[in-house]
C-alpha positions in Angstrom: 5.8 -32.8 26.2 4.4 -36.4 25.8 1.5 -35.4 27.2 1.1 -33.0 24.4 2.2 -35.4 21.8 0.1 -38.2 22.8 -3.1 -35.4 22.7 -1.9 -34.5 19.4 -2.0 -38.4 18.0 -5.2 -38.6 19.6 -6.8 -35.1 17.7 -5.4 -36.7 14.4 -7.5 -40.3 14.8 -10.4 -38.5 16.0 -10.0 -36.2 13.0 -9.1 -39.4 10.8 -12.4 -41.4 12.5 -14.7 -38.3 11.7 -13.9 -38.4 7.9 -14.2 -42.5 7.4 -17.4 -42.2 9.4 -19.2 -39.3 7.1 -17.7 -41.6 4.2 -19.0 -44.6 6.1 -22.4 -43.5 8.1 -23.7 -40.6 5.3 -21.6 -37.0 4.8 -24.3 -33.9 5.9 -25.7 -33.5 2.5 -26.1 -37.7 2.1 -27.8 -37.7 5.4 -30.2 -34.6 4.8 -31.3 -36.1 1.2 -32.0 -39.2 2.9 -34.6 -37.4 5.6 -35.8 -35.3 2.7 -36.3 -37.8 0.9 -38.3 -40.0 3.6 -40.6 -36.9 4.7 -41.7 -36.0 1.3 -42.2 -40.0 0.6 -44.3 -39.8 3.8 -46.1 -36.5 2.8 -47.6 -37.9 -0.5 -48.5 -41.4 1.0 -50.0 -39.5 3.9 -51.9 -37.2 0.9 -54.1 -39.8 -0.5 -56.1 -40.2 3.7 -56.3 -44.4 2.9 -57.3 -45.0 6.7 -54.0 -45.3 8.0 -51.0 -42.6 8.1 -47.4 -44.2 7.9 -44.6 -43.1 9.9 -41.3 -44.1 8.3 -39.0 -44.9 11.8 -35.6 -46.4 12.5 -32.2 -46.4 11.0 -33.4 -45.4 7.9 -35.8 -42.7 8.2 -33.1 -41.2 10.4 -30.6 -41.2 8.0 -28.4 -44.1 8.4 -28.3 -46.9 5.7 -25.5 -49.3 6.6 -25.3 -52.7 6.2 -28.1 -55.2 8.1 -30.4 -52.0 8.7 -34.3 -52.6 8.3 -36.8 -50.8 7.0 -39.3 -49.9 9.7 -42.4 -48.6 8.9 -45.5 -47.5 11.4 -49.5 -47.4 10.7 -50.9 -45.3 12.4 -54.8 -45.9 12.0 -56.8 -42.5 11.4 -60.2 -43.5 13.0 -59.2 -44.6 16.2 -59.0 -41.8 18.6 -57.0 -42.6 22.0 -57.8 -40.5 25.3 -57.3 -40.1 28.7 -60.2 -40.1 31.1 -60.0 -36.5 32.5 -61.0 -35.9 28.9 -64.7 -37.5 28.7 -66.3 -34.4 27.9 -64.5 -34.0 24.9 -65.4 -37.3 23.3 -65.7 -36.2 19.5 -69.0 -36.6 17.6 -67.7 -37.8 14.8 -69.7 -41.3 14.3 -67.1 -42.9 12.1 -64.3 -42.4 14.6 -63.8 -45.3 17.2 -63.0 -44.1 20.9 -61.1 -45.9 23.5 -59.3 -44.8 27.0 -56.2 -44.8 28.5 -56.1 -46.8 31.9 -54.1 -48.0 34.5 -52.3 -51.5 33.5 -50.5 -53.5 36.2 -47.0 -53.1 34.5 -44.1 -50.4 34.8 -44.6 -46.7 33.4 -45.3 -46.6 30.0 -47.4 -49.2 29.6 -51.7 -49.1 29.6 -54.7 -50.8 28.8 -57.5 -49.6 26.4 -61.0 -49.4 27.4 -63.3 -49.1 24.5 -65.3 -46.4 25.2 -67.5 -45.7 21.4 -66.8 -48.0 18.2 -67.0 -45.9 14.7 -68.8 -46.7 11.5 -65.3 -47.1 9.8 -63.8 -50.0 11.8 -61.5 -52.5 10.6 -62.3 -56.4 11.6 -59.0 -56.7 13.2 -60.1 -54.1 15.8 -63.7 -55.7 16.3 -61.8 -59.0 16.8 -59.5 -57.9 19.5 -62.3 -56.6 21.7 -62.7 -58.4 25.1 -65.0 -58.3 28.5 -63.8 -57.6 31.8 -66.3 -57.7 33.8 -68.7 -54.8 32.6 -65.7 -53.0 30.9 -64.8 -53.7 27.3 -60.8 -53.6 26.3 -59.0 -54.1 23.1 -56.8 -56.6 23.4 -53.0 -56.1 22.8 -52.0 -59.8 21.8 -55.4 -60.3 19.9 -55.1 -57.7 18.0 -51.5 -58.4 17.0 -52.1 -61.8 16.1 -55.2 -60.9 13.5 -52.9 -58.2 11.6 -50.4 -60.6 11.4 -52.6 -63.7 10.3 -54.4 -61.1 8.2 -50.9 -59.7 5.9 -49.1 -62.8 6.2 -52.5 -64.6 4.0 -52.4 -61.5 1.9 -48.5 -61.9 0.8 -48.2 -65.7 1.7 -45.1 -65.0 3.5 -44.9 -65.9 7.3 -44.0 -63.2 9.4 -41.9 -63.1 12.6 -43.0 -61.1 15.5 -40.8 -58.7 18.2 -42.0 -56.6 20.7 -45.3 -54.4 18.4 -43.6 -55.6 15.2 -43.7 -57.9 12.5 -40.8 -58.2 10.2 -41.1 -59.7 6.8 -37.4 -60.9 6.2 -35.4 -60.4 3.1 -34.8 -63.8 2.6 -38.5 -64.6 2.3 -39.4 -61.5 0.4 -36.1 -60.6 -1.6 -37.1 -56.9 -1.2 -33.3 -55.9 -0.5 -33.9 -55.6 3.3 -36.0 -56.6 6.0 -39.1 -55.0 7.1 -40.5 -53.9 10.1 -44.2 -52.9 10.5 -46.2 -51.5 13.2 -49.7 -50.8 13.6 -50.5 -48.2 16.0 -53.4 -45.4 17.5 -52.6 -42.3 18.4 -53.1 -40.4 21.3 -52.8 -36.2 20.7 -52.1 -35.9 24.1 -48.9 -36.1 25.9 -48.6 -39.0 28.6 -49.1 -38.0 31.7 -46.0 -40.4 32.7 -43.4 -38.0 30.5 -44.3 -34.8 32.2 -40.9 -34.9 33.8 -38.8 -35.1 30.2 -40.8 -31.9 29.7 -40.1 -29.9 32.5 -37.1 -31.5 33.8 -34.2 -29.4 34.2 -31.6 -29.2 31.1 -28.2 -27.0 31.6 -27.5 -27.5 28.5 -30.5 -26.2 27.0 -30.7 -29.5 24.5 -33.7 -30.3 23.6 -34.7 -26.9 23.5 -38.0 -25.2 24.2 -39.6 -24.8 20.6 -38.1 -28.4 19.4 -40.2 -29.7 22.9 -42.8 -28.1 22.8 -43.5 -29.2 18.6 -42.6 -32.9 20.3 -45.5 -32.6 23.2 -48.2 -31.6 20.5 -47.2 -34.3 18.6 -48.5 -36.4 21.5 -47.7 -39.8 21.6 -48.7 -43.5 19.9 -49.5 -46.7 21.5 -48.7 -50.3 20.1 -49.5 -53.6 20.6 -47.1 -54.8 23.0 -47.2 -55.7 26.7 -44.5 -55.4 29.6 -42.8 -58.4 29.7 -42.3 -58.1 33.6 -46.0 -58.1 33.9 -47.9 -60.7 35.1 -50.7 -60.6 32.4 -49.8 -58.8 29.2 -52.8 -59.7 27.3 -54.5 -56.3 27.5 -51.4 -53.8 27.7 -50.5 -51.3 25.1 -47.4 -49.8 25.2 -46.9 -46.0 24.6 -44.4 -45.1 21.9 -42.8 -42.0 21.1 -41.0 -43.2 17.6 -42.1 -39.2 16.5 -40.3 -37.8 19.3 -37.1 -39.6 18.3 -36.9 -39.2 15.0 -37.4 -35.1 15.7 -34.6 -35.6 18.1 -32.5 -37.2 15.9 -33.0 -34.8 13.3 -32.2 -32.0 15.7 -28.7 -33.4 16.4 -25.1 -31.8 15.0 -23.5 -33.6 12.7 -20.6 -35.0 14.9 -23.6 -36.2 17.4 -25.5 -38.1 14.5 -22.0 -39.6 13.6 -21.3 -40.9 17.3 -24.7 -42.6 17.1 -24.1 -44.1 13.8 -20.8 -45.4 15.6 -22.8 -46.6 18.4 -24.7 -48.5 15.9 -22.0 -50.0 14.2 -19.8 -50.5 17.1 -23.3 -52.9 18.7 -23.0 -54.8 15.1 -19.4 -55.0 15.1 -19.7 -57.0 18.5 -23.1 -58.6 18.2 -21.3 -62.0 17.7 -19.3 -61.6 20.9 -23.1 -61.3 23.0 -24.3 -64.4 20.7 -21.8 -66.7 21.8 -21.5 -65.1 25.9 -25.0 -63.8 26.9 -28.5 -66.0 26.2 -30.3 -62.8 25.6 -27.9 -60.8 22.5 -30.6 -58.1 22.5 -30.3 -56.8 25.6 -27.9 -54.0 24.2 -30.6 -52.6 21.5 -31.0 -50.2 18.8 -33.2 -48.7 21.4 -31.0 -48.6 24.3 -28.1 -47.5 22.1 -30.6 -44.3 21.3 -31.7 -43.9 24.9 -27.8 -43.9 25.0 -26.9 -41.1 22.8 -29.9 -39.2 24.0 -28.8 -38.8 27.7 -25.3 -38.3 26.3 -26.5 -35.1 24.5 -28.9 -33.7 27.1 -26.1 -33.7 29.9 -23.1 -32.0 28.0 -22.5 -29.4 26.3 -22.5 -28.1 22.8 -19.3 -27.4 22.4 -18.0 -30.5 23.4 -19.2 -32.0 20.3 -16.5 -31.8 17.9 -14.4 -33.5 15.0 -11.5 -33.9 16.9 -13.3 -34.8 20.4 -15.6 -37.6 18.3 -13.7 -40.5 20.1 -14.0 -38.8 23.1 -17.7 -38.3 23.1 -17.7 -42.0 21.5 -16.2 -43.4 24.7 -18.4 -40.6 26.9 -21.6 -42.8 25.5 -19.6 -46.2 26.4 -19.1 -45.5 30.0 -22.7 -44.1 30.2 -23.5 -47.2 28.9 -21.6 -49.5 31.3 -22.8 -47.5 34.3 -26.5 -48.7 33.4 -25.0 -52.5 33.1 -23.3 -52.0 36.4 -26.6 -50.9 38.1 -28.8 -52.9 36.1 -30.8 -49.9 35.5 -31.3 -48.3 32.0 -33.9 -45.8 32.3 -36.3 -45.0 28.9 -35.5 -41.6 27.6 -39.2 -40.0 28.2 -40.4 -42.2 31.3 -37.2 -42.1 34.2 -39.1 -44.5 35.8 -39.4 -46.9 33.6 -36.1 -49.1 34.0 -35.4 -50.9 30.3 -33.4 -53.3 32.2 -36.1 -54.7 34.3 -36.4 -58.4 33.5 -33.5 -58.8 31.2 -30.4 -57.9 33.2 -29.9 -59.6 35.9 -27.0 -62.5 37.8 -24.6 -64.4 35.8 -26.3 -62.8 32.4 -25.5 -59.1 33.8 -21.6 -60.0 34.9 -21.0 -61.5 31.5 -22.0 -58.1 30.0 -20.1 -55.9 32.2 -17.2 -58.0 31.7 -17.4 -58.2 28.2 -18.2 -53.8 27.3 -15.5 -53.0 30.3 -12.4 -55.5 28.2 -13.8 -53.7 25.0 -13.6 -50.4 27.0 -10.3 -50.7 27.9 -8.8 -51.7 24.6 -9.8 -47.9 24.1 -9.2 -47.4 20.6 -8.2 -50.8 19.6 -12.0 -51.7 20.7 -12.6 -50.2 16.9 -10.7 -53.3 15.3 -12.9 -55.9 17.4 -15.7 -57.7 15.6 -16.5 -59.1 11.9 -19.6 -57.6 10.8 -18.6 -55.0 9.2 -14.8 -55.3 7.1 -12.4 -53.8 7.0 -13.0 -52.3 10.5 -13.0 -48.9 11.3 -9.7 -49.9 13.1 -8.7 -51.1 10.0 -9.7 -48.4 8.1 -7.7 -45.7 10.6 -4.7 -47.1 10.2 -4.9 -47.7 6.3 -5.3 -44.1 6.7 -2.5 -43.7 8.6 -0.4 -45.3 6.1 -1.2 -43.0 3.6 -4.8 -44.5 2.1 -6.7 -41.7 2.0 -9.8 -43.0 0.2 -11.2 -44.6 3.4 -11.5 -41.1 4.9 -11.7 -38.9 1.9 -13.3 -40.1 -1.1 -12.6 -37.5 -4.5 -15.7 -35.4 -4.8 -17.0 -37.0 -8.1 -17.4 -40.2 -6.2 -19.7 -38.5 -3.5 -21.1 -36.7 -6.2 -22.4 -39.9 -7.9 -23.5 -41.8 -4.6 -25.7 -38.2 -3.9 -26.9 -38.8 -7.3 -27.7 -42.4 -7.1 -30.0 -42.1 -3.7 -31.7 -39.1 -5.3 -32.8 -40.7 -8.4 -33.6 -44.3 -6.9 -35.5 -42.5 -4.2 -37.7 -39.5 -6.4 -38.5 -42.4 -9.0 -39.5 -44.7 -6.4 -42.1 -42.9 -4.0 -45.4 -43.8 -4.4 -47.2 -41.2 -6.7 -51.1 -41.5 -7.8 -52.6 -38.3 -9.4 -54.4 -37.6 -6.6 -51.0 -36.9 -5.3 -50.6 -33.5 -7.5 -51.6 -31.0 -5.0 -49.0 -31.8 -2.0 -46.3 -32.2 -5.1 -47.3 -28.8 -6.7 -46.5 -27.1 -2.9 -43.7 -28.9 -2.5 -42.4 -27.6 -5.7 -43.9 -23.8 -5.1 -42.1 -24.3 -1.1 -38.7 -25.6 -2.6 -35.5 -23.9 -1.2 -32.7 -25.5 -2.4 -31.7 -27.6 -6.1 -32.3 -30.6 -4.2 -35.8 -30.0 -2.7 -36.9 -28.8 -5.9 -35.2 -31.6 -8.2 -37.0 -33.9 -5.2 -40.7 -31.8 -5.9 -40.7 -31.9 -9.8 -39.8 -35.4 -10.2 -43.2 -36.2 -7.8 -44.8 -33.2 -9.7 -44.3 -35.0 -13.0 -44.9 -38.4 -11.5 -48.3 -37.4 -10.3 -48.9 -35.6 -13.6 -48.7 -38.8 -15.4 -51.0 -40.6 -13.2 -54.0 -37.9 -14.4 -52.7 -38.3 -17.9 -53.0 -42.1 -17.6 -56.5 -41.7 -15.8 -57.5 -39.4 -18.5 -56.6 -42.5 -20.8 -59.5 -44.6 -18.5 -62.3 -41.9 -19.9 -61.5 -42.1 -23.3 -62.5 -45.8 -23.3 -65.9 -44.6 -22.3 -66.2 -41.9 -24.9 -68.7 -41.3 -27.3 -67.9 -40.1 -30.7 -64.3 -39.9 -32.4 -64.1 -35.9 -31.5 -64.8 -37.0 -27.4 -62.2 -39.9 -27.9 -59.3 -38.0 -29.6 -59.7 -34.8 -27.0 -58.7 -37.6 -24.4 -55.6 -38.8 -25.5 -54.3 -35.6 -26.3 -55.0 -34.5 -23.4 -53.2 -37.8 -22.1 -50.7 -37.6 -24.0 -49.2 -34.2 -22.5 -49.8 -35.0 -19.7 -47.4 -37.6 -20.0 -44.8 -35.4 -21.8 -43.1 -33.8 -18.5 -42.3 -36.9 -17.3 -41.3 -38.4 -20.3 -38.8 -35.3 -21.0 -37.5 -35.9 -17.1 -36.0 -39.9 -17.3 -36.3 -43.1 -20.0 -38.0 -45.2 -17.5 -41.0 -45.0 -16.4 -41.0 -41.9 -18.5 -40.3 -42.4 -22.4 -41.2 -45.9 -21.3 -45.4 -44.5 -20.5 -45.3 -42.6 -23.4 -43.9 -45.6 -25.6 -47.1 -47.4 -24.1 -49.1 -44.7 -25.1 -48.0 -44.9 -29.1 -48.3 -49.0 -28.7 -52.2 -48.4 -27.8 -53.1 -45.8 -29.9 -51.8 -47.6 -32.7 -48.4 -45.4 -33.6 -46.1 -48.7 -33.2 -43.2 -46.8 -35.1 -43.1 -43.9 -32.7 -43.1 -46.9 -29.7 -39.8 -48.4 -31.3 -37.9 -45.6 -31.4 -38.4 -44.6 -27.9 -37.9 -48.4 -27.0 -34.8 -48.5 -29.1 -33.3 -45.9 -27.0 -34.2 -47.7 -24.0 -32.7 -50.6 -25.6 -29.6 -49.2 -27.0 -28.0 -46.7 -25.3 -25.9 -46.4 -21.7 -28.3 -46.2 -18.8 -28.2 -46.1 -15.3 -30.6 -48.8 -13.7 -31.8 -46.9 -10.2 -33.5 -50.2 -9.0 -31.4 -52.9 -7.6 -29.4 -50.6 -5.3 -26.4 -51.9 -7.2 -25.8 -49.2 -9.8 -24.3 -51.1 -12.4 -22.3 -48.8 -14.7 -21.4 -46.5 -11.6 -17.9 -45.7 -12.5 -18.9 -44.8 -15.9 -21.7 -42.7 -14.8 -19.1 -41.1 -12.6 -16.4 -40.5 -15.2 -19.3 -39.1 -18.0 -21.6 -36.5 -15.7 -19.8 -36.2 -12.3 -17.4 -33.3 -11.8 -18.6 -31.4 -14.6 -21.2 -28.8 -13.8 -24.6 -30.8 -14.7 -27.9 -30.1 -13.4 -29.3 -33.1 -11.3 -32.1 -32.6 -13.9 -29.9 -33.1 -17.0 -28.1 -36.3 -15.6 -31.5 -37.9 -15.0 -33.2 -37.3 -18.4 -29.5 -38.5 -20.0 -29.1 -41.9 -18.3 -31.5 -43.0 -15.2 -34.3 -45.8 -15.6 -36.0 -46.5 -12.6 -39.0 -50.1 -12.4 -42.0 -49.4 -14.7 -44.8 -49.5 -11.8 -48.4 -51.0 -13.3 -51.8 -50.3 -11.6 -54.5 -52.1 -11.7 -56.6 -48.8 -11.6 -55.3 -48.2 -15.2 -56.1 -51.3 -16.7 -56.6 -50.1 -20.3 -53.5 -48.3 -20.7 -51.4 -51.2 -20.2 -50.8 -53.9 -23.1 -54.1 -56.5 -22.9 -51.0 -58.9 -23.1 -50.1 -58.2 -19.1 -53.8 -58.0 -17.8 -53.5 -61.2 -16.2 -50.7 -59.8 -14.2 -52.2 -56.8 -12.9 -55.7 -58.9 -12.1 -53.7 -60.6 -9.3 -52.8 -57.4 -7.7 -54.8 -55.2 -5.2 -55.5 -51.6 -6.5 -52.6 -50.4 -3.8 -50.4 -52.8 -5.1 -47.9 -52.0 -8.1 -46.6 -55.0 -10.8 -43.2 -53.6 -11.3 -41.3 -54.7 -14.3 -37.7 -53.8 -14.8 -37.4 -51.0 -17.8 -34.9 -52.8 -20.2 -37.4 -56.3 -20.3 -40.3 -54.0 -20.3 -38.4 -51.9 -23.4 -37.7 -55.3 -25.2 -41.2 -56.8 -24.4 -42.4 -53.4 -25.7 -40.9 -54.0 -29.3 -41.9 -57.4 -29.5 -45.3 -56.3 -29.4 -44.7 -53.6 -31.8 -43.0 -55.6 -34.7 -45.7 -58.5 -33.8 -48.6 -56.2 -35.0 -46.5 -54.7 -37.9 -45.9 -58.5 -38.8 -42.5 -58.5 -38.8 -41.5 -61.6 -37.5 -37.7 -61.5 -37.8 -37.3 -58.5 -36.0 -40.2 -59.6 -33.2 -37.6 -63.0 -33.2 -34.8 -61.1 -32.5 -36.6 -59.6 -30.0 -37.8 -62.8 -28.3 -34.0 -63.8 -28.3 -33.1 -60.9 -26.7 -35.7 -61.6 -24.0 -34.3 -64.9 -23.6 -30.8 -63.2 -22.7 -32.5 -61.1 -20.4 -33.3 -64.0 -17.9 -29.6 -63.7 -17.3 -29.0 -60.2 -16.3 -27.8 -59.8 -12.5 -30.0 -56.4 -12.1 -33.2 -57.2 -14.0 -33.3 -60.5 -14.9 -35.3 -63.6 -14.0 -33.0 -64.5 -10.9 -34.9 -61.6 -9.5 -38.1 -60.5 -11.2 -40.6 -63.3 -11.9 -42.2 -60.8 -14.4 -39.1 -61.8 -16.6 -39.8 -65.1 -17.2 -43.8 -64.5 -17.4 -43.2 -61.5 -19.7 -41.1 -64.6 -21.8 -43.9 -67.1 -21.5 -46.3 -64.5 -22.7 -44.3 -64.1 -25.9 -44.0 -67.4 -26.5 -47.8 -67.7 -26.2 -47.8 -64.7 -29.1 -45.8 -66.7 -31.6 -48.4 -70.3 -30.7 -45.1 -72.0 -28.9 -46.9 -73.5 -25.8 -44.4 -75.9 -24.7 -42.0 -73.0 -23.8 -44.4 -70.9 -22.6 -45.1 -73.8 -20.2 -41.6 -73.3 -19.1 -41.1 -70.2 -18.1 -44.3 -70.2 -16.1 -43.1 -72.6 -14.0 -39.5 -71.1 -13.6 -40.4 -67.8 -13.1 -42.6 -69.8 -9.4 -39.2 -71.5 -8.8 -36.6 -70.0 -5.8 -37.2 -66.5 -3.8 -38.1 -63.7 -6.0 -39.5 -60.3 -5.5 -43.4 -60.2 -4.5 -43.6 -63.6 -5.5 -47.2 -63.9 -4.0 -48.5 -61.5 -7.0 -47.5 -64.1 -9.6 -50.4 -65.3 -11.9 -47.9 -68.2 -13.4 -50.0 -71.0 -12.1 -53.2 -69.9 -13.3 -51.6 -69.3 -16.6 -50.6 -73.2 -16.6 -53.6 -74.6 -15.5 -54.9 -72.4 -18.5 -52.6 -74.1 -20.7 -52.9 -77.4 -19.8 -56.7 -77.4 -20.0 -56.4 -76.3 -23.6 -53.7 -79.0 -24.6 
């Protein structure tokens, strides 16, 4: 009987755990925007064919956003062609394609060097730099080539970047993006590794991966990166062969319960991160990676069924001992390559005891083992036994609270991705392919995003028109193609059509769209705080809207400028968007940018009390948490600018130079000390 009842207790945690993690790690709809959201972001990047394809990898592109996750982002350059030498003969004519070949390294599986076999017309410098002689045998090398991308971006954004393993992180605290970033720059190879063709045809008895899922991962083929074996002797000329694609399919493919024991996983590794700092020299021997490899071997060696709400602990603790076994043995072998032991090099003597000791005490704490660790508060021990006691918000939030975090990520995310009109085509199938509100909520905002782009293009040509007849067809033909955005949010789109009135001269028509910019509640989509949540929650949520209807009532996303559409943009801000490279946006928060907007407006109808009242409310600006100065340099530029306008040089002076003081966002675009020099010349 106490058998039974101590089963029972132990359904009702697991039950209990299950609904604070899909609060916690992301509920099924959460974590299938977020994917959605990544692969269409990926699809209209990987439109405009700039010379190298991005892969968005890691915790993020997966589907997990929790606290300390990076962003992690792959290049995969498009004319470098990687092969194996059984297929010479199919060496492609293309000239501007560069061809190099797989061969044997002196390192574990999974690991090669790169023999350059044909360099391309279309070759990047870093490439030609990292070529060495062996003899009569030309390589690229791994480190060299590393080390010049790294020089190369860390010049561009005059931010130093740290290095591990293939990538290089530009941290939060140097870039204020919100996060840190991880970039990798990788070929690919279309073939699949000779070393893997036991994960292929190995025997499964649970039929997980199945056969269609494997076979879409072995045409995929593989990558390799710039990053040796660490056991090896000489790692100077090793690549090592990735299979980030693979993962992220297998991630995708997993149950809900599955992706939730991997987000606990996850969390569990941060939870007790500070327990390796302080006991182990090397903290990241347990890593992301090996908590993947983790949750991967889990899956493929039990069954289906096994995988459910009230057996999450269970299968939780399943992954632990897994775990613990490859400690005890010292042997943690990659996912693809069996061979290749992760361990090698790392785990070893006293270092290897202290680990054991430390994940079999946390092991049998059993549940308790939830409670250990600071990272993350209140811990999900915590959090069970609030629930316990009768809090049932850590485990089940109401539904106009999930409602408005659904809503948050999808507006932040749709306004965000990186449009251009050449964009237009892959939006307008994504749109004609949608399945569901989300997907096509998702397509039309990128539909009307790219639509602008053309309209703001078609803005370019009427510059170089001849004749008033030539000049007007362009902006009307600008100006609607501007309307569907404009129709969709306030900012960027009342916003772009307010700059439209401002340059053709209509100044009234730009103040009254500013005004409601200005004056009216508003959701701002780009701090990731969300400011005015709980009122956004209380006014749309629960009540039947459209996703479309909520956006076009309340969301303003960043105004992105392009230096491509110089004229369309106030001469006022050209100095700005000089300093930045035709793939970079100058992004201005939408309430300054609303304010600045006006000023500019009342300055050329010469009212100067109302442009004054909008140069104090700039001033006030500075201040605000979400898109003020403490943040955006722009803010204090934008203020110098305007100070400039009304002949006040002494303050423009000062804002210059406190919008280059502390960290702010893309700091490295910032024209401010040009525009000084400028000033003091003329003084």
């Amino acid at each position: 009987m106490n058998k039974m009842a101590d089963q029972d207790d132990h359904y009702e945690m697991s039950w209990i755990l299950y609904y604070i993690l899909d609060r916690y790690i992301g509920s099924r709809k959460m974590v299938a925007v977020k994917r959605k959201l990544t692969l269409v972001g990926e699809q209209i990047k990987n439109y405009r064919k700039i010379g190298a394809k991005i892969v968005y990898v890691g915790s993020l592109a997966e589907g997990i956003e929790m606290k300390g996750s990076d962003q992690d982002m792959m290049f995969v350059h498009n004319n470098v062609i990687v092969m194996y030498p059984d297929q010479y003969t199919s060496i492609p004519l293309d000239r501007t394609k560069t061809v190099v070949m797989m061969r044997d390294a002196d390192s574990r599986p999974g690991y090669v060097n790169l023999e350059l076999v044909k360099l391309g017309q279309q070759f990047s410098p870093h490439f030609t730099q990292s070529i060495v002689q062996v003899g009569d045998v030309l390589f690229v090398s791994s480190e060299m080539y590393s080390r010049a991308i790294a020089d190369t971006f860390s010049a561009f954004i005059n931010i130093t970047l740290e290095s591990h393993g293939p990538a290089h992180t530009m941290k939060n605290k140097q870039s204020d993006l919100g996060t840190d970033v991880d970039q990798v720059y990788s070929f690919l190879c279309t073939s699949w590794p000779r070393e893997a063709n036991e994960w292929v045809s190995r025997t499964r008895l649970h039929e997980w991966p199945g056969y269609n899922l494997r076979d879409q991962i072995v045409q995929g083929g593989c990558h390799l990166v710039p990053v040796g074996d660490k056991t090896s002797p000489d790692t100077f000329l090793q690549w090592r062969i990735s299979f980030v694609c693979a993962e992220r399919k297998l991630i995708h493919s997993l149950s809900h319960v599955q992706f939730l024991v991997y987000g606990l996983l996850k969390y569990f590794l941060k939870q007790i991160s500070d327990k390796f700092e302080q006991q182990i020299v090397d903290a990241d021997i347990i890593s992301s990676y090996i908590i993947k490899t983790t949750i991967f071997h889990a899956v493929e060696s039990t069954p289906y069924s096994l995988w459910q709400e009230r057996n999450i602990f269970f299968c939780f603790m399943l992954c632990f001992n897994i775990l613990i076994a490859w400690v005890n043995t010292g042997h943690c072998p990659n996912y693809f390559i069996k061979s290749n032991n992760m361990f090698l090099g790392k785990l070893h003597g006293e270092i290897q005891q202290n680990l054991l000791r430390i994940l079999i005490e946390l092991h049998d704490k059993k549940w308790k083992c939830l409670s250990v660790g600071t990272f993350i508060q209140p811990s999900l021990g915590l959090r069970i036994n609030s629930v316990l006691n009768g809090e049932w918000e850590y485990a089940l939030p109401p539904p106009t609270q999930s409602e408005r975090e659904c809503d948050m990520e999808l507006f932040y995310s749709s306004l965000t991705i990186d449009n251009r009109s050449a964009s237009l085509p892959v939006a307008l199938t994504l749109l004609c392919n949608s399945k569901s509100d989300i997907d096509e909520f998702i397509a039309y905002i990128s539909t009307v995003l790219a639509l602008s782009y053309t309209g703001m293009d078609t803005f370019e040509k009427h510059v170089a028109a001849e004749g008033n007849k030539a000049k007007y067809k362009y902006l009307r033909k600008c100006r609607n193609l501007l309307a569907p955005l404009s129709s969709v949010c306030t900012s960027p789109g009342q916003l772009t059509l307010a700059t439209y009135y401002y340059q053709t001269g209509n100044y009234m028509k730009g103040l009254e769209i500013c005004k409601n910019m200005i004056s009216s509640f508003k959701i701002y989509v780009g701090a990731g705080t969300f400011k005015g949540k709980d009122r956004y929650e209380h006014l749309y949520c629960g009540r039947g809207y459209t996703l479309l209807h909520k956006c076009q009532e309340v969301c303003a996303s960043p105004m992105k400028f392009k230096q491509t559409h110089l004229s369309f943009y106030p001469s006022e801000i050209h100095k700005e968007l000089t300093k930045i490279h035709d793939y970079d946006e100058l992004i201005i928060p939408p309430l300054t940018y609303a304010v600045f907007l006006s000023f500019l407006c009342y300055h050329e109808l010469g009212d100067t009390r109302r442009r004054h009242e909008a140069l104090i409310h700039l001033r006030a600006l500075k201040y605000d948490e979400e898109q003020g100065g403490c943040k955006h340099w722009i803010v204090q530029n934008i203020l110098g600018i305007c100070y400039e306008v009304v002949g006040d040089r002494s303050r423009a002076l000062r804002e210059y130079r406190n919008s280059l003081r502390g960290f702010k966002m893309l700091q490295y675009q910032n024209p401010a000390k040009d525009s000084i020099e400028r000033l003091q010349r003329s003084q």
